[in-house]
C-alpha positions in Angstrom: 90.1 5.2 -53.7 89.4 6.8 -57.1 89.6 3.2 -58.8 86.8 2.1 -56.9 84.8 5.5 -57.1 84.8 5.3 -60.4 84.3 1.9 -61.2 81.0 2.6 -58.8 79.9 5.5 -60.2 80.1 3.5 -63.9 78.4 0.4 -62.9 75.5 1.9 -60.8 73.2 1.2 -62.7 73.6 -2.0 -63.4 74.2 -2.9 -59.6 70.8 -1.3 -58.7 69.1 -3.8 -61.5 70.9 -6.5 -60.1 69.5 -5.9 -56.6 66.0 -5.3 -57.5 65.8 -8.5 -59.7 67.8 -10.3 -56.8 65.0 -9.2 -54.0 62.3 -9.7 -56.3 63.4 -13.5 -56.4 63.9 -13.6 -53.1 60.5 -12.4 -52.8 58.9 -15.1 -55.3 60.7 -17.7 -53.6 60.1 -17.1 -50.2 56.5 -16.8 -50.7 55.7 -19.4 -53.8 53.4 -21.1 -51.4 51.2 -18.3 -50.8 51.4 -17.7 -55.1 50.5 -21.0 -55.8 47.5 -21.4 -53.4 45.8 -18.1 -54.9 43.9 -19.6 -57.5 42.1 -22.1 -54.5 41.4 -19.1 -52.6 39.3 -17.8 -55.8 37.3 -20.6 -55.8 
C-alpha cells in the first residue's frame, strides 16, 4: 500500500495535467461543431 502511495503522491502532478489536457480535448471535440460555426454567427 506504500508502493502505490508513494508512487501517487510523486506523480500527482503530472496526473492532474494529464486530466485537464484530457477533458479539455474532450471538450474541443465534442463541441468542434459549435467552434467552427462561430465565425458565421459573426457575420
Amino acid at each position: 500500500m506504500n508502493k502505490l502511495k508513494d508512487f501517487l503522491y510523486n506523480k500527482n502532478d503530472i496526473i492532474v495535467a494529464v486530466i485537464i489536457l484530457l477533458t479539455a480535448a474532450a471538450v474541443i471535440y465534442f463541441r468542434i461543431a459549435a467552434i467552427m460555426d462561430y465565425p458565421s454567427t459573426l457575420v
